[in-house]
TIVO-2410 file (N, C-alpha, C; in nm, 3 decimals):
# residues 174
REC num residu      c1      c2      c3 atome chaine
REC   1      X   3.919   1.514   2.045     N      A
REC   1      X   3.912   1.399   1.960    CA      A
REC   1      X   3.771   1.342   1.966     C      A
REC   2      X   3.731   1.292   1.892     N      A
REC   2      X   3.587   1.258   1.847    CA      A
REC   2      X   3.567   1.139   1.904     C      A
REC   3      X   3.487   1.080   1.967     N      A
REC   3      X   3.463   0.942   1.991    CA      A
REC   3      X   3.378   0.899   1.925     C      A
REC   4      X   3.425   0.753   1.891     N      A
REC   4      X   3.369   0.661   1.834    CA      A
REC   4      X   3.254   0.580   1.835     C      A
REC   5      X   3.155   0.629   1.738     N      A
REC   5      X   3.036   0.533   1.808    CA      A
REC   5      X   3.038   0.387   1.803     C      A
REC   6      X   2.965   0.288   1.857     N      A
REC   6      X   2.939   0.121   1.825    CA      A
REC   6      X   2.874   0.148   1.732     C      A
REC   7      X   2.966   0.009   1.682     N      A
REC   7      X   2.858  -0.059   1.537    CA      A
REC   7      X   2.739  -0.072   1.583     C      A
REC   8      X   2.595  -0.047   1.498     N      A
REC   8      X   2.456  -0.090   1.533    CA      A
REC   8      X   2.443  -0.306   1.496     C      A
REC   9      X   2.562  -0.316   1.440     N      A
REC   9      X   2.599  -0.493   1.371    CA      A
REC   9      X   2.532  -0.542   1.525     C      A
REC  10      X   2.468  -0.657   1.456     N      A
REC  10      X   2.373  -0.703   1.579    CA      A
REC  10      X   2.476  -0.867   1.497     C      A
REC  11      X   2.556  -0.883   1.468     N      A
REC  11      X   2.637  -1.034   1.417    CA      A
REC  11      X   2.663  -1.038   1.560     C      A
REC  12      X   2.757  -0.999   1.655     N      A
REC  12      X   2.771  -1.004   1.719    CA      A
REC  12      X   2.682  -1.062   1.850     C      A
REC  13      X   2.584  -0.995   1.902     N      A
REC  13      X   2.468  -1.064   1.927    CA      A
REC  13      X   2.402  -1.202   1.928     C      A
REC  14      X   2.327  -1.239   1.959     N      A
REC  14      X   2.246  -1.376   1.953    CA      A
REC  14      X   2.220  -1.390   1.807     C      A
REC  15      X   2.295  -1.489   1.810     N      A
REC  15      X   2.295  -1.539   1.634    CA      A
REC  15      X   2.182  -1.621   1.570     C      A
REC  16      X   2.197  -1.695   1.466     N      A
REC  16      X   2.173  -1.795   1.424    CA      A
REC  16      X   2.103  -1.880   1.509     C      A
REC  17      X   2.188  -1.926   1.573     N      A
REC  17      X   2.165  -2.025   1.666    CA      A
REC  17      X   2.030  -1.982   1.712     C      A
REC  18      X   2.001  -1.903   1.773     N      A
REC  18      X   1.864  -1.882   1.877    CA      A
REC  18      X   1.769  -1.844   1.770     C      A
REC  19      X   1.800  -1.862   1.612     N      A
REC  19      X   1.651  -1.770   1.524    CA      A
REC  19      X   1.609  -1.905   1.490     C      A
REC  20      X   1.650  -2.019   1.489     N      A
REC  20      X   1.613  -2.146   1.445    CA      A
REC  20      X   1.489  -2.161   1.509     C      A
REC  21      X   1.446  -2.135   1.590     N      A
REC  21      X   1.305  -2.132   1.708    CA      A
REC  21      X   1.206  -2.046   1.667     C      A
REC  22      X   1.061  -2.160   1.646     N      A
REC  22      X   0.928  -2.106   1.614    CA      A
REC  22      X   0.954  -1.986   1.704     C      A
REC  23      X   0.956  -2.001   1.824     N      A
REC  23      X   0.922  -1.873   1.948    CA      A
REC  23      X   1.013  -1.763   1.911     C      A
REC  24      X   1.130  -1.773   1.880     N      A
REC  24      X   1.237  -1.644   1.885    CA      A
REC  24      X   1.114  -1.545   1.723     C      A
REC  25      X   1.087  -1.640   1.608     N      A
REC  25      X   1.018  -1.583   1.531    CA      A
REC  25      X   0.939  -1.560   1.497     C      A
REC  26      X   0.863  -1.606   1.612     N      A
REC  26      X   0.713  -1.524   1.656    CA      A
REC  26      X   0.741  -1.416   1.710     C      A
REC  27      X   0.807  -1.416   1.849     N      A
REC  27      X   0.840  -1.292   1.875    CA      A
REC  27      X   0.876  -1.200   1.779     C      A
REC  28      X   0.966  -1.207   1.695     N      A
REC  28      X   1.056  -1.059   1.607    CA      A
REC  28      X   0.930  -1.064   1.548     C      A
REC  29      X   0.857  -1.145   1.497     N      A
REC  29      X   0.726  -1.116   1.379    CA      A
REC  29      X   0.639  -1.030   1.494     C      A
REC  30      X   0.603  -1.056   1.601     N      A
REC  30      X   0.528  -0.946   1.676    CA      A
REC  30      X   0.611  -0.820   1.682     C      A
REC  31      X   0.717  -0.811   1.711     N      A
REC  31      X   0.748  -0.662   1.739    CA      A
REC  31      X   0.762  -0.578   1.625     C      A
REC  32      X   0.793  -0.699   1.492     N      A
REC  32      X   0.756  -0.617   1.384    CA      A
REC  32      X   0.617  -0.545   1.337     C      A
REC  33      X   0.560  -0.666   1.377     N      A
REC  33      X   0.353  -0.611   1.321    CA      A
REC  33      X   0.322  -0.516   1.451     C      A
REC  34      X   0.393  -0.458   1.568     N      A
REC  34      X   0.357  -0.360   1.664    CA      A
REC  34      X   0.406  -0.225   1.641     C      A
REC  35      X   0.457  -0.255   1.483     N      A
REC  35      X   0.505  -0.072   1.442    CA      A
REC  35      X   0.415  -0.022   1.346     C      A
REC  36      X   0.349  -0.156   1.244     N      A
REC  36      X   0.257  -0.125   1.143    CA      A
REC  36      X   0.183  -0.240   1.108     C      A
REC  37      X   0.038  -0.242   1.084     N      A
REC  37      X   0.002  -0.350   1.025    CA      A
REC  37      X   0.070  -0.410   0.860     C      A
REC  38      X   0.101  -0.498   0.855     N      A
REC  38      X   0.188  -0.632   0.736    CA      A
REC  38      X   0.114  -0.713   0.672     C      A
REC  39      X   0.162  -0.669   0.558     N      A
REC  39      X   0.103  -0.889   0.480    CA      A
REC  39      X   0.215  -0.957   0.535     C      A
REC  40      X   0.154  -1.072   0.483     N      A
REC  40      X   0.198  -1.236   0.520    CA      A
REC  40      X   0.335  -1.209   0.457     C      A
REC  41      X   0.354  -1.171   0.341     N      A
REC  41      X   0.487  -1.135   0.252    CA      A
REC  41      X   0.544  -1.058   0.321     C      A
REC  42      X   0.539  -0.925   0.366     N      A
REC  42      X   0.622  -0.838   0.391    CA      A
REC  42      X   0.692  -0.909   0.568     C      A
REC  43      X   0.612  -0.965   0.647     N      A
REC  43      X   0.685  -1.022   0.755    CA      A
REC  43      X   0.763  -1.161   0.706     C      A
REC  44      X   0.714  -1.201   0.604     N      A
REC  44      X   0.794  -1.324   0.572    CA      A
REC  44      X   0.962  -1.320   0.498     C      A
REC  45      X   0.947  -1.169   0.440     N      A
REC  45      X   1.059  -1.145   0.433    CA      A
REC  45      X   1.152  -1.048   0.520     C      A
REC  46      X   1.058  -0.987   0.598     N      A
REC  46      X   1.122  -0.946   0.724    CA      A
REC  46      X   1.205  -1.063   0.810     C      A
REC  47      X   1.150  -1.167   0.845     N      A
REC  47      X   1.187  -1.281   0.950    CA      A
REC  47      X   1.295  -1.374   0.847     C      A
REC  48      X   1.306  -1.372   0.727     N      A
REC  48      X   1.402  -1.421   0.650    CA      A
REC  48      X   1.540  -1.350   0.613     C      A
REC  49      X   1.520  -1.206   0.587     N      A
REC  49      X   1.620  -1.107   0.629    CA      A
REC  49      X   1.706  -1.137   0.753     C      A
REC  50      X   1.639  -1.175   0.895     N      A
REC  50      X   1.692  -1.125   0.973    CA      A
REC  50      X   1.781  -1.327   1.034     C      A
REC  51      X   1.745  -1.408   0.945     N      A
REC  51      X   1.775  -1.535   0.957    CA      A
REC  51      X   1.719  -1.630   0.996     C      A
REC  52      X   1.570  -1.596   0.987     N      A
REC  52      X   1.511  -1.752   1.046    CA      A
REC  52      X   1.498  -1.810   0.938     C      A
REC  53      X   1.520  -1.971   0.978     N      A
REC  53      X   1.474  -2.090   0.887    CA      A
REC  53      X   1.332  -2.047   0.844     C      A
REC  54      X   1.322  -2.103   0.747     N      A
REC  54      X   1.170  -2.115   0.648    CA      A
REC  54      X   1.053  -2.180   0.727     C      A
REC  55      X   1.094  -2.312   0.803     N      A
REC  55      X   1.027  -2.356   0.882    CA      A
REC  55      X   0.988  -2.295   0.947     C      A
REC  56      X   1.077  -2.244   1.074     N      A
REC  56      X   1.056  -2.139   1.180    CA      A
REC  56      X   0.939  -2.030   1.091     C      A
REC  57      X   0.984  -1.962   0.998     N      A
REC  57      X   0.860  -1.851   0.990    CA      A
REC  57      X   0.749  -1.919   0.938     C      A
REC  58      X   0.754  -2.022   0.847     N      A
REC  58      X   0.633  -2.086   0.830    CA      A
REC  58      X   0.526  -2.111   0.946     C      A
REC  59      X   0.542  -2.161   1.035     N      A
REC  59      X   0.539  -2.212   1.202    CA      A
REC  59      X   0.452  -2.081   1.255     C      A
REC  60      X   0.555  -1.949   1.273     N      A
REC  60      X   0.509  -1.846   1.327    CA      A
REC  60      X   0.432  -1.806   1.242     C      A
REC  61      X   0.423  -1.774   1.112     N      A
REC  61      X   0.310  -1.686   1.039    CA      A
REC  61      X   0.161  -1.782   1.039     C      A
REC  62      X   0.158  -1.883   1.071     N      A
REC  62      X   0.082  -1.962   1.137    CA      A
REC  62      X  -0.009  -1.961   1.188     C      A
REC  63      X   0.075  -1.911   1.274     N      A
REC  63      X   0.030  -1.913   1.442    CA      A
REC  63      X  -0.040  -1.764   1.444     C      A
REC  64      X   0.029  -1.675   1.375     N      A
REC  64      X  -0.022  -1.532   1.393    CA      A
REC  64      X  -0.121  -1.505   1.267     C      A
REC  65      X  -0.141  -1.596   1.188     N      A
REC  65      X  -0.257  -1.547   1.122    CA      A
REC  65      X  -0.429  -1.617   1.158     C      A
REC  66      X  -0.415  -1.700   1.282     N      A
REC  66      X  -0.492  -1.808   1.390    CA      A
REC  66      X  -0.517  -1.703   1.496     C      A
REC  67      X  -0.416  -1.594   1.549     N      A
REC  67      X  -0.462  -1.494   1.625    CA      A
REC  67      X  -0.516  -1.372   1.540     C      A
REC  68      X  -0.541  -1.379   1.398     N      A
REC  68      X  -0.515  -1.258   1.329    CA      A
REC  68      X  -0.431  -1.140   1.349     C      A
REC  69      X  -0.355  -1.145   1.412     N      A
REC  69      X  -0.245  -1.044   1.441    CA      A
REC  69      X  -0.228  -1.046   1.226     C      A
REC  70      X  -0.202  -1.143   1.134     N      A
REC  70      X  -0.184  -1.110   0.986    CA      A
REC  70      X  -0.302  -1.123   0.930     C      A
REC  71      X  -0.359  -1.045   0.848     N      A
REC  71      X  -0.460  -1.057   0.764    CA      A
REC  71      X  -0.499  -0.982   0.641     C      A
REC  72      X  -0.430  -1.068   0.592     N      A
REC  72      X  -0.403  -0.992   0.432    CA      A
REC  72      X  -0.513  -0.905   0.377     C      A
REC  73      X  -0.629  -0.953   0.423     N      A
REC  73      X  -0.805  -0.916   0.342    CA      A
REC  73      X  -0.808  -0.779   0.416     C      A
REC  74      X  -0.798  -0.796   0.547     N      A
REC  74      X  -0.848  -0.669   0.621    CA      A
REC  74      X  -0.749  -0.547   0.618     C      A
REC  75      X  -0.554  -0.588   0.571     N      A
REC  75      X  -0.490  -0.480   0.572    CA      A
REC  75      X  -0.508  -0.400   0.442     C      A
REC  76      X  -0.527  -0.501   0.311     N      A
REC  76      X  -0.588  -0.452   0.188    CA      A
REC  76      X  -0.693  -0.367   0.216     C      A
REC  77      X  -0.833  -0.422   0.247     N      A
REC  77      X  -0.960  -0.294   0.243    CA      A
REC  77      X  -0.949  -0.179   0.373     C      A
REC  78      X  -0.858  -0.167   0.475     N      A
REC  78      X  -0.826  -0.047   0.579    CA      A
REC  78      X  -0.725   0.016   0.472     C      A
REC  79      X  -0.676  -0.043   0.399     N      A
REC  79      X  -0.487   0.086   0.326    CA      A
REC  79      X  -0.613   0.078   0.183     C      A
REC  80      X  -0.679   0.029   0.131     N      A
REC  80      X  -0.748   0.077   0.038    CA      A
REC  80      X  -0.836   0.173   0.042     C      A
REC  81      X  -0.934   0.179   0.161     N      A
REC  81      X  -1.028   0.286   0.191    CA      A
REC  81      X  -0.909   0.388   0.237     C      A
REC  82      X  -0.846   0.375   0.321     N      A
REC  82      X  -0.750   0.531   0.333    CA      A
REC  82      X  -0.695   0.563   0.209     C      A
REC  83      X  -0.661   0.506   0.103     N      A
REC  83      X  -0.566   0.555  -0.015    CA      A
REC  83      X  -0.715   0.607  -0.098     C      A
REC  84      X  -0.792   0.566  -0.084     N      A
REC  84      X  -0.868   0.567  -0.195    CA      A
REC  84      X  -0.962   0.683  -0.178     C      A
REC  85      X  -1.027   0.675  -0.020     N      A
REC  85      X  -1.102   0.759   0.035    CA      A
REC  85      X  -1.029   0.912   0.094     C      A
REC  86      X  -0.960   0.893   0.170     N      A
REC  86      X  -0.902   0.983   0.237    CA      A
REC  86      X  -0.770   1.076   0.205     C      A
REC  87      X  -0.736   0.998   0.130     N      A
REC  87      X  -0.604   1.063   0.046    CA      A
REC  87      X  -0.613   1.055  -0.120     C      A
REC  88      X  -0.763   1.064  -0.120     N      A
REC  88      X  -0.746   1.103  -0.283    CA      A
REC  88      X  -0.713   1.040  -0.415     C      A
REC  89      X  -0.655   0.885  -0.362     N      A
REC  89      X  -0.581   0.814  -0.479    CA      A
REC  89      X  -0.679   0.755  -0.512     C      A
REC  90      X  -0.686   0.703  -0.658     N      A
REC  90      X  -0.669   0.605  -0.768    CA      A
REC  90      X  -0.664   0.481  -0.766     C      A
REC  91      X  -0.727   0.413  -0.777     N      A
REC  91      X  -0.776   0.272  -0.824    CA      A
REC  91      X  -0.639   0.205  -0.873     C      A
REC  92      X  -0.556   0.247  -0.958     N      A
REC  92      X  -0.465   0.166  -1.030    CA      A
REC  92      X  -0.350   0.229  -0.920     C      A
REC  93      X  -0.323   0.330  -0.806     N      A
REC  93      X  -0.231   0.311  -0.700    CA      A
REC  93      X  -0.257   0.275  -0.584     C      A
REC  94      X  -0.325   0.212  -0.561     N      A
REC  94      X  -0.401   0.134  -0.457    CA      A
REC  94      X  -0.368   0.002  -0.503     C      A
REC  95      X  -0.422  -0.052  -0.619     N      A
REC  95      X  -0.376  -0.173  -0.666    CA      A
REC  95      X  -0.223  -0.205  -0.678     C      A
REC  96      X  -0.136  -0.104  -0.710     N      A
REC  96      X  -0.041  -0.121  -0.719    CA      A
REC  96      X   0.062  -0.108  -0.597     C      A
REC  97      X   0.023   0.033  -0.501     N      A
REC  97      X   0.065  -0.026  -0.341    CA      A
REC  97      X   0.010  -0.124  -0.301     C      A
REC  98      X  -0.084  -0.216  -0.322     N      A
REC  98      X  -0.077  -0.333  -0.205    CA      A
REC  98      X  -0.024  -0.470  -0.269     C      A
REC  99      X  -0.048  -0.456  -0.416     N      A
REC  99      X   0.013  -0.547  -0.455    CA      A
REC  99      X   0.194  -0.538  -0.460     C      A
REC 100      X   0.252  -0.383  -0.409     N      A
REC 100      X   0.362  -0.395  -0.347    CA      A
REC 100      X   0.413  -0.452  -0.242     C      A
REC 101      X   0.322  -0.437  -0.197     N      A
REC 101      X   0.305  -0.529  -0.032    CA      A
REC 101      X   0.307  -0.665   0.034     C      A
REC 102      X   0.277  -0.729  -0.133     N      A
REC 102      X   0.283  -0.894  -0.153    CA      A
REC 102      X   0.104  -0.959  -0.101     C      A
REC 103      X   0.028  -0.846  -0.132     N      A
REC 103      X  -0.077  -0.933  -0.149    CA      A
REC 103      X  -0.132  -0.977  -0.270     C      A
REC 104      X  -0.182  -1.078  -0.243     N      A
REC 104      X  -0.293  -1.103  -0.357    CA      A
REC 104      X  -0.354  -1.051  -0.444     C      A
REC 105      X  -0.355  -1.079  -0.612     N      A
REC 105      X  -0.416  -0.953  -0.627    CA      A
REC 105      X  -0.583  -0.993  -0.622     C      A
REC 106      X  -0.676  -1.156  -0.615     N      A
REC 106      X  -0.780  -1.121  -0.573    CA      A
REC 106      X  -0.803  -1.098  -0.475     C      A
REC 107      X  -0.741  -1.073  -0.350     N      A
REC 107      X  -0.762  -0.989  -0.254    CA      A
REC 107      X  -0.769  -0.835  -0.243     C      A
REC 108      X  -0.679  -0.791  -0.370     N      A
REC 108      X  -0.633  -0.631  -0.365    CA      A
REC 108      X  -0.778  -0.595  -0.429     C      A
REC 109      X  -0.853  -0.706  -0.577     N      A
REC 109      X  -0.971  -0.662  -0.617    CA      A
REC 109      X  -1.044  -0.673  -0.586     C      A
REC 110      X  -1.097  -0.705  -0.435     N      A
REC 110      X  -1.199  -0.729  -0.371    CA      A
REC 110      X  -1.206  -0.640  -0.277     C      A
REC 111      X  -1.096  -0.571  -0.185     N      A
REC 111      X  -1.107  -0.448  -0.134    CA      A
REC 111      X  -1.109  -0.312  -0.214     C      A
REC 112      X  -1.100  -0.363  -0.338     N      A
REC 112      X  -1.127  -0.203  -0.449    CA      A
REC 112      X  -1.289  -0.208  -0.457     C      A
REC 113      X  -1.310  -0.361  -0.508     N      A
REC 113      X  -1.430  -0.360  -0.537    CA      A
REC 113      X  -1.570  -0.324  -0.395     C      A
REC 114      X  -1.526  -0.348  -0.271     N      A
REC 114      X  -1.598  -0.306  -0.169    CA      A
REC 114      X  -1.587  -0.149  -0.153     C      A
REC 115      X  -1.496  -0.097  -0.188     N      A
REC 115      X  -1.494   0.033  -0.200    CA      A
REC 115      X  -1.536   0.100  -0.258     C      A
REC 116      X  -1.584   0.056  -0.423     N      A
REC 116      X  -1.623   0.098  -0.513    CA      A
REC 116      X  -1.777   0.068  -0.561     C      A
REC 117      X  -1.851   0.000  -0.436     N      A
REC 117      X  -1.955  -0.084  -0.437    CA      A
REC 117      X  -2.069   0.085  -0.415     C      A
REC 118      X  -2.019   0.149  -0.357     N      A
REC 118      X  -2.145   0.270  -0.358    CA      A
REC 118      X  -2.025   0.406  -0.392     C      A
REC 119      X  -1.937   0.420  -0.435     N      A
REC 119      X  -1.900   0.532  -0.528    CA      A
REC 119      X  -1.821   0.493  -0.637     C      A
REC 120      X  -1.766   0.578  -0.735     N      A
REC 120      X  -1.748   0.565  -0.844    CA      A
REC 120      X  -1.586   0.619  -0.855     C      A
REC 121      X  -1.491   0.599  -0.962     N      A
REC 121      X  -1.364   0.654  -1.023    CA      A
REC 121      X  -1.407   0.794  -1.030     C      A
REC 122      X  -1.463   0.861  -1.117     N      A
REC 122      X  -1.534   1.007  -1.090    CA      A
REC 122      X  -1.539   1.032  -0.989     C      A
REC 123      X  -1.617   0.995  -0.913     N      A
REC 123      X  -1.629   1.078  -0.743    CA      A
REC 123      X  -1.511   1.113  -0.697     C      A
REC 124      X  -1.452   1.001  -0.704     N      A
REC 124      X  -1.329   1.016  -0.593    CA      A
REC 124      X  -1.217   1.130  -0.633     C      A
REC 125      X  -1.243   1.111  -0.812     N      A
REC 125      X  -1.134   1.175  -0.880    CA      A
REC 125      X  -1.189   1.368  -0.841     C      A
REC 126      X  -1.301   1.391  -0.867     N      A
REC 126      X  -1.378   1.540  -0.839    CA      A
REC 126      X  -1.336   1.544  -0.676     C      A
REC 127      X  -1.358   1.479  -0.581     N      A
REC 127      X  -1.302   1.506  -0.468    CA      A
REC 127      X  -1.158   1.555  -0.450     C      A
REC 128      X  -1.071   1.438  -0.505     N      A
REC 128      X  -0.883   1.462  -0.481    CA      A
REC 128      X  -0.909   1.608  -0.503     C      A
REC 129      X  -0.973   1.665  -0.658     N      A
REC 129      X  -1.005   1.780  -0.729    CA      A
REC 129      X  -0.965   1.895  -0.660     C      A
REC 130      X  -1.097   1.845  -0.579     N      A
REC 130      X  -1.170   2.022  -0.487    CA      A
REC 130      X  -1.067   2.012  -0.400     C      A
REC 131      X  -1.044   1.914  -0.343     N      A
REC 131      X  -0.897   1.951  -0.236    CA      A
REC 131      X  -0.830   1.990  -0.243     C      A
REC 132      X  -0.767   1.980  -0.362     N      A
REC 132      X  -0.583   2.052  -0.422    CA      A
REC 132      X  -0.597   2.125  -0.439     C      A
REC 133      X  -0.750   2.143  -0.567     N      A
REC 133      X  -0.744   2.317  -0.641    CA      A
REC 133      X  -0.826   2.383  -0.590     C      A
REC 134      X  -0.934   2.352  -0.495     N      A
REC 134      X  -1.069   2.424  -0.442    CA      A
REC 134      X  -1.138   2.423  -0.582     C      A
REC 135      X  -1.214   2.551  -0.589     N      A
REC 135      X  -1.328   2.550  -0.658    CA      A
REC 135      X  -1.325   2.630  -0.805     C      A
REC 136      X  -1.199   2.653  -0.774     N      A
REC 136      X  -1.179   2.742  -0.877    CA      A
REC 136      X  -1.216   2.661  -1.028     C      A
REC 137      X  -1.228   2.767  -1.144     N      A
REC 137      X  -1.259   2.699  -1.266    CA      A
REC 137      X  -1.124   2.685  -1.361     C      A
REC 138      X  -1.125   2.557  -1.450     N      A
REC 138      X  -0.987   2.547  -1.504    CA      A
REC 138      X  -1.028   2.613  -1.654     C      A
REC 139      X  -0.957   2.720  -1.637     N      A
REC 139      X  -0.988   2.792  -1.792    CA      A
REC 139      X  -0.882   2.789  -1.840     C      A
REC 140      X  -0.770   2.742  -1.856     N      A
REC 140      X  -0.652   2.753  -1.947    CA      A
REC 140      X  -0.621   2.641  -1.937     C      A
REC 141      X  -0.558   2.569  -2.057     N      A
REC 141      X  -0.530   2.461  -2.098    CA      A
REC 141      X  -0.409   2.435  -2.065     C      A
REC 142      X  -0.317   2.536  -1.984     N      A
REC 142      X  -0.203   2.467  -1.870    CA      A
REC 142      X  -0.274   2.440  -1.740     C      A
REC 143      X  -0.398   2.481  -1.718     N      A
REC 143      X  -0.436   2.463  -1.590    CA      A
REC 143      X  -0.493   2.291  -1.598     C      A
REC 144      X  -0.553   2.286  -1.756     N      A
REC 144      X  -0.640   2.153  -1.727    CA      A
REC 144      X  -0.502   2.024  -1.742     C      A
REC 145      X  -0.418   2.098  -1.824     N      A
REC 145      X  -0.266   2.006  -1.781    CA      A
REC 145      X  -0.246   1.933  -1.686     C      A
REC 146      X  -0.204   2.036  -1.568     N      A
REC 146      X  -0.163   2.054  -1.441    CA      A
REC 146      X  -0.261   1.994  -1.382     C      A
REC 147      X  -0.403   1.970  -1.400     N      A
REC 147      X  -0.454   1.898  -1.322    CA      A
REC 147      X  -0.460   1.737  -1.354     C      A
REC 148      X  -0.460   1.719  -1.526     N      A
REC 148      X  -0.470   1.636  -1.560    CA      A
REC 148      X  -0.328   1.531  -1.457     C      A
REC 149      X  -0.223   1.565  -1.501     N      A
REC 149      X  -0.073   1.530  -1.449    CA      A
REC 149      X  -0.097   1.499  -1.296     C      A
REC 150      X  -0.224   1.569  -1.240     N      A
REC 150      X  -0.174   1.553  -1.052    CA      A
REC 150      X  -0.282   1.435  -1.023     C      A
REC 151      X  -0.426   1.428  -1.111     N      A
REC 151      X  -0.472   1.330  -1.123    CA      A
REC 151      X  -0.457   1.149  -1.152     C      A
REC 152      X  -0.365   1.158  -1.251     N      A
REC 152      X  -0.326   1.033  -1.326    CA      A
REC 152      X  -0.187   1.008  -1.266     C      A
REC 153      X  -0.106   1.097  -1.194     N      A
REC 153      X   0.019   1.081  -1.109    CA      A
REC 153      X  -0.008   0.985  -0.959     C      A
REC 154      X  -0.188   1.010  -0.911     N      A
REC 154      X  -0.243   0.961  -0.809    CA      A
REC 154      X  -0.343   0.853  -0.781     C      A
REC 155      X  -0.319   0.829  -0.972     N      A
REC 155      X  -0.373   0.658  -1.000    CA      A
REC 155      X  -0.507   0.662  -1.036     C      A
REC 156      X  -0.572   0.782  -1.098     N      A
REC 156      X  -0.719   0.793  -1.151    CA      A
REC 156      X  -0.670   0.724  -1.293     C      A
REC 157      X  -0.757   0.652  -1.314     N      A
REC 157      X  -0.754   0.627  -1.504    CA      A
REC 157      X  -0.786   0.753  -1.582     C      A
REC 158      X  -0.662   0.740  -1.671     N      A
REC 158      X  -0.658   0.868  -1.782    CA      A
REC 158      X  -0.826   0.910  -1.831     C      A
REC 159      X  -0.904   0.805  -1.829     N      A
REC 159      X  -1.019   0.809  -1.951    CA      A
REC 159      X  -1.075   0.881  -1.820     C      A
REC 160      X  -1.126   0.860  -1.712     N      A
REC 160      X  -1.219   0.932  -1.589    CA      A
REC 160      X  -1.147   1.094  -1.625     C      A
REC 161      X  -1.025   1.124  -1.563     N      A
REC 161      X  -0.961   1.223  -1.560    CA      A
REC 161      X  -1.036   1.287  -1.676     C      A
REC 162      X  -1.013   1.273  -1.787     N      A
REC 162      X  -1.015   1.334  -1.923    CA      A
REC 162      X  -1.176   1.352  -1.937     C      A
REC 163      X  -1.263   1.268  -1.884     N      A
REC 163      X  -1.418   1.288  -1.864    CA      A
REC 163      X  -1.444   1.438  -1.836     C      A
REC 164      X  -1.371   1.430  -1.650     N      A
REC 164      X  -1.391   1.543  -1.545    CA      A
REC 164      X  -1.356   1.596  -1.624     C      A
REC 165      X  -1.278   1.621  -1.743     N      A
REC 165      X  -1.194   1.785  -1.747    CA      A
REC 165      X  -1.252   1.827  -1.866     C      A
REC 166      X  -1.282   1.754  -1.977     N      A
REC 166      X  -1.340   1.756  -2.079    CA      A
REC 166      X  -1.267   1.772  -2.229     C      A
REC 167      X  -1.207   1.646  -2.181     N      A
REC 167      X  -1.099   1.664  -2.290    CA      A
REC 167      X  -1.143   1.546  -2.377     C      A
REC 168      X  -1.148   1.576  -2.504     N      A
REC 168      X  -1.202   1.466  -2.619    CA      A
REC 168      X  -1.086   1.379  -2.618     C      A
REC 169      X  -1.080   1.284  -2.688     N      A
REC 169      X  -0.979   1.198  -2.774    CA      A
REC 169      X  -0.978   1.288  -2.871     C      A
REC 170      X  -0.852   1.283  -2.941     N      A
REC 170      X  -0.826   1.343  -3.083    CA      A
REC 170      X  -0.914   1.166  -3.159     C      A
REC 171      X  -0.845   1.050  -3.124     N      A
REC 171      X  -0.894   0.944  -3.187    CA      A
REC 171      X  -1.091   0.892  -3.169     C      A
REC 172      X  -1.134   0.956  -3.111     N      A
REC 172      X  -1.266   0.953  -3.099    CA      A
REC 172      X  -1.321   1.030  -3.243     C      A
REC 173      X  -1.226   1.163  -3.237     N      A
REC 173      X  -1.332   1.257  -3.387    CA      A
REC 173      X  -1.301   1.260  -3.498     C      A
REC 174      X  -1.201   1.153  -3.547     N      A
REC 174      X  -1.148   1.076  -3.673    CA      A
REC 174      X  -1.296   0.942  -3.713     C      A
***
């Protein structure tokens, strides 16, 4: 016969009662920001999920953005230079993961724009490029497809993409 596991239900547990406390939601807000760096949003609805008063997280996000343990500016331009630099993405999915994230968006355009302060949409887009496809040349017009699609899927603007590849507008030669 199979045994039964426990519920993971934490109702049971220290309730309500003990989340009413700046301290209980400082704490959960630290052990949360010790798995990944957070915006101010994403722990604020973490610590509201789990039942603290508004006060209470108001209180703690506070307190932890006075230690910088939260800092919206600096998690934007570190997840922007990795998305942007290191993994190849796109300007408009960068903007759009962090503004998933509940930041700001003049914060999200100010870590694009530091990024973009000594390279260009092109660069980055010819880089993702050489990575996926190497060096090879795109001579068939399913190939410049296929690249077009893995480009603009990774948040390059259509018009850069279509530069690199050399694809006119039909509405340009009207």
């Amino acid at each position: 016969m199979a045994r039964r596991l426990r519920s993971r239900s934490t109702a049971s547990e220290s309730g309500p009662a003990d989340t009413a406390s700046e301290a209980a939601a400082q704490a959960e807000a630290c052990r949360f920001l010790a798995r990944a760096p957070r915006s101010a949003a994403e722990v604020t609805a973490y610590l509201g999920a789990r039942g603290f008063a508004s006060a209470a997280v108001a209180a703690a996000l506070h307190v932890l953005r006075d230690l910088r343990y939260i800092d919206d500016a600096a998690l934007a331009r570190r997840r922007a230079e990795e998305l942007l630099v290191r993994r190849g993405c796109g300007r408009i999915r960068v903007a759009h993961e962090l503004t998933r994230r509940g930041v700001a968006a003049s914060v999200v355009d100010a870590a694009i724009a530091a990024i973009f302060a000594d390279r260009n949409d092109a660069e980055l887009a010819r880089e993702a490029l050489r990575r996926k496809f190497g060096e090879r040349p795109l001579v068939t017009a399913a190939a410049r497809a296929r690249v077009f699609r893995f480009l603009t899927a990774r948040g390059h603007p259509a018009e850069v993409v279509s530069e690199i590849l050399g694809i006119e507008d039909h509405a340009e030669r009207e």
